[in-house]
N, C-alpha and C positions, 0 to 999 in steps of 0.2 A: 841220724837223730841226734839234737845239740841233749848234752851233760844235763841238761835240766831237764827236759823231760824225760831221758834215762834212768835219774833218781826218783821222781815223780811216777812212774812208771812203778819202777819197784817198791816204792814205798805204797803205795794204794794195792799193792800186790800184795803186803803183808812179808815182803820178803828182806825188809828193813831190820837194822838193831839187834840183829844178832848177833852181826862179827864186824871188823872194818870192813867199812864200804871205801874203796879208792875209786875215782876216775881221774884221769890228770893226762895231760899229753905228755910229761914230762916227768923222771921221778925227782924228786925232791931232794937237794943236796942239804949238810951243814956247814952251818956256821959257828965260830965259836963266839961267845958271849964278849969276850975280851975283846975284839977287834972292832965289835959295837960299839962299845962303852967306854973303848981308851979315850977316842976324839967327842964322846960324847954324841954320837951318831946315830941315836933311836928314842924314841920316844912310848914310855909303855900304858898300855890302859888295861881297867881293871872290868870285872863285869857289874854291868849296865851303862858304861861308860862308851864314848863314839868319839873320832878325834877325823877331822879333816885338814888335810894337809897337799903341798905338791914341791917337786924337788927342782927346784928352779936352776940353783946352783950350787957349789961344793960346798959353801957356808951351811946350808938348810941342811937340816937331819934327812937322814939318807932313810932308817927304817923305823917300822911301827912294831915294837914289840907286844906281846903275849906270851906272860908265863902263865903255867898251871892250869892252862886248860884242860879241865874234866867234862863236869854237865853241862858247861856252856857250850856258845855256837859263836865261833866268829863268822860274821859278813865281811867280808872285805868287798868296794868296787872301783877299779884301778881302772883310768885314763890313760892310753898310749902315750898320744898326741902333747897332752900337756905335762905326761907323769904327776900326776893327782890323785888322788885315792881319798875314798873316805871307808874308815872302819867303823866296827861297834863287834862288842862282846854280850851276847844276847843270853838271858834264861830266864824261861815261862813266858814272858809278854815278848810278843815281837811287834806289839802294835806301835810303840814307843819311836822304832826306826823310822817308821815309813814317811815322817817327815825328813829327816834329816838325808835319805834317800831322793825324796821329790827335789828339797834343795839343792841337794850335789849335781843332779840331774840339767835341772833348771840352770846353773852357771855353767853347766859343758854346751850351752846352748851358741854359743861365741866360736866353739869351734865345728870349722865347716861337716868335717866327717868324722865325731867323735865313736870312738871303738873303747865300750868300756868292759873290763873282763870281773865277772863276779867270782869269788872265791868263798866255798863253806869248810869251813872244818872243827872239828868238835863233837861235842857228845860221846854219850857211853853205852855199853849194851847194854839191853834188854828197856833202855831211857824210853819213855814214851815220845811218839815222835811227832807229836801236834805240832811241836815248835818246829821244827823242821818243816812241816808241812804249810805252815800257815809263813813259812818265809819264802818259801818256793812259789807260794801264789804271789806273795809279794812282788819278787823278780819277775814271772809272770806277765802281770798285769802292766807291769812298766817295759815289760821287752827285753829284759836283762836277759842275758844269755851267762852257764855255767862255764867256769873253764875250768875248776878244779874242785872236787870234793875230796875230804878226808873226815869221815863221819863214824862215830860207834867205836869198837873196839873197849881194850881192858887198857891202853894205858892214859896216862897224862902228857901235853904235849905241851911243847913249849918252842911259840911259831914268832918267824920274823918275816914280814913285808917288806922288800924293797923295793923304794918309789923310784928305785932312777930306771931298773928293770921291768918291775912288774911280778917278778918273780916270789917264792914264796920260797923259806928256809926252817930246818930245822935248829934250833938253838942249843950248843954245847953247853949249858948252864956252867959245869965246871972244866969245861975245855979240856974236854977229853969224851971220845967214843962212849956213849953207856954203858954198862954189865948187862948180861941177861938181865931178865927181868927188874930191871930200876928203875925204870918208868911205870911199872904196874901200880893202876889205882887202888888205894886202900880205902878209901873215902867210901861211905855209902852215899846215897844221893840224899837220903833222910840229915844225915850229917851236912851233906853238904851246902841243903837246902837252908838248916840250922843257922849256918855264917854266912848266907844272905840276905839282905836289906833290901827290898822292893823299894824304891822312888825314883825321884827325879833322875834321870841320868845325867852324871856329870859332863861339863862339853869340853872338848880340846878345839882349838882352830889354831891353822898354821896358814891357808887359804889368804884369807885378807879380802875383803870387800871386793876388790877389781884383779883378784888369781886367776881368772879367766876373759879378763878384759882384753 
């Protein structure tokens, strides 16, 4: 059974949001922030914000960062073939993406046997998990298949995409291994809902009209 219906599954099970939900073929290494940042080699967004992009060559930024993921959700959906990705940082509406999704879509149509891997990770426990749900019919409906979740949980996380692999990391913020518990969210979601701004979603594009021509 593919990662998406596995979540999908457990989530209409009720057996969501209460601890970290992992699925992943692979566990998750770090990175440190510094080796991003020396060459200028990442590009970060914030939430409600989507940025697409593809790693043509050594010049192009290599990754997509996100710090301080709590109640948010990132979508990632990475392109083998072309090494392409489009991101967004998602909380409350996820109605917002589903263009930006059809778009990325629509230009992998140039390659013959595009293989594109979706990545969720985010949220907190006990979060309601509608947004989670109504992203999963998203994927869904367009065919998207999971390759990695990292859902729920008490910490904060702070994730880097890399387009030349595909690969997903965690980020050393201060380039060094964590302590026990330093990543534990203090945040409530009432707070944290507080120092969010619903609108327009900001856009990044790195793509270019003919990035899949």
């Amino acid at each position: 059974m593919a990662f998406r219906d596995i979540i999908a599954d457990a989530l209409h099970a009720g057996s969501l949001s209460k601890d970290q939900y992992l699925q992943s073929y692979k566990a998750r290494q770090h990175i440190s922030i510094s080796k991003m940042e020396e060459h200028d080699e990442i590009s970060y967004i914030g939430i409600g914000e989507k940025i697409a992009c593809k790693y043509a060559s050594p010049i192009d930024k290599r990754y997509i960062g996100f710090k301080d993921v709590s109640y948010d959700l990132i979508l990632s959906l990475y392109e083998i073939n072309s090494k392409s990705a489009l991101a967004a940082r998602i909380y409350k509406d996820a109605k917002w993406a589903g263009k930006p999704i059809d778009d990325y879509m629509h230009q992998l149509r140039g390659i013959k046997k595009p293989s594109v891997e979706a990545r969720l990770i985010g949220m907190q426990n006990s979060q309601d998990t509608s947004l989670l749900d109504n992203v999963l019919s998203m994927l869904a409906a367009r065919k998207i298949e999971v390759y990695e979740a990292d859902l729920f949980g008490a910490n904060i996380r702070h994730i880097a995409l890399d387009l030349h692999t595909g690969t997903t990391f965690d980020v050393l913020v201060y380039d060094r291994i964590y302590k026990p518990g330093e990543l534990i969210n203090k945040l409530t979601e009432e707070q944290f809902s507080r120092s969010y701004v619903p609108g327009s979603p900001a856009e990044q594009s790195g793509m270019g009209a003919a990035a899949h021509g």
